[in-house]
N, C-alpha and C positions, 0 to 999 in steps of 0.2 A: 504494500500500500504506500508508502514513504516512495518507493519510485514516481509512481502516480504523480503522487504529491509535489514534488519535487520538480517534474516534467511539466504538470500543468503550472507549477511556481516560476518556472521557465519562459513560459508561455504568456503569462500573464505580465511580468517585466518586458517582454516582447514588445508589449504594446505599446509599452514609453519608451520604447528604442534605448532601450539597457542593452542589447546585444551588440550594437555599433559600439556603445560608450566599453563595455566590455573585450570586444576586438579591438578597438583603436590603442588600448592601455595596456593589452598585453604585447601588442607590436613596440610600442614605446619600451615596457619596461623588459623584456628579452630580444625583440628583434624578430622575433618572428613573426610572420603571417598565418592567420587562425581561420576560421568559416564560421557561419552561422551551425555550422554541424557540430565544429570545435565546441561550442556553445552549449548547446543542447548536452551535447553527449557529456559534459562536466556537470550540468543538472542529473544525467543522468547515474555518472558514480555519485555522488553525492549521495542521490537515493538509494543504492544500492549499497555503502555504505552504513548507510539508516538501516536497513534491514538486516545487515549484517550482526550492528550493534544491538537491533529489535531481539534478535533470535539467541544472540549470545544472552543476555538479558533474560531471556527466558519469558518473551510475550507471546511467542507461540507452542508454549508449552501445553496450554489447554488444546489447541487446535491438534495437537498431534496424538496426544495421546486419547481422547476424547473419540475420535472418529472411525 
């Protein structure tokens, strides 16, 4: 769910052109050129991360054993 999360969190900063402001600052601060994919896909560990920590955490510990 945190990927979800995270991807539509993406999405919605999208809209106030966070993603420009976010490529233009990573070129500055390492030099490299990024995409709008660059972008996403860093929302996307992010959330994947999230779940990582959800599950060590033990929040899907009812969902597993329960079913």
């Amino acid at each position: 769910m945190a990927i979800l999360a995270f991807l539509l969190i993406g999405w919605i900063l999208s809209w106030v052109k966070f993603e420009n402001l976010f490529i233009q600052s990573f070129k500055e601060l390492f030099g490299k050129d990024v995409t709008k994919a660059s972008y996403y896909f860093l929302f996307l560990c992010i959330g994947i991360f999230g779940e990582f920590v959800l599950l060590l955490q033990g929040a899907y510990y009812t969902v597993f054993l329960y079913r």
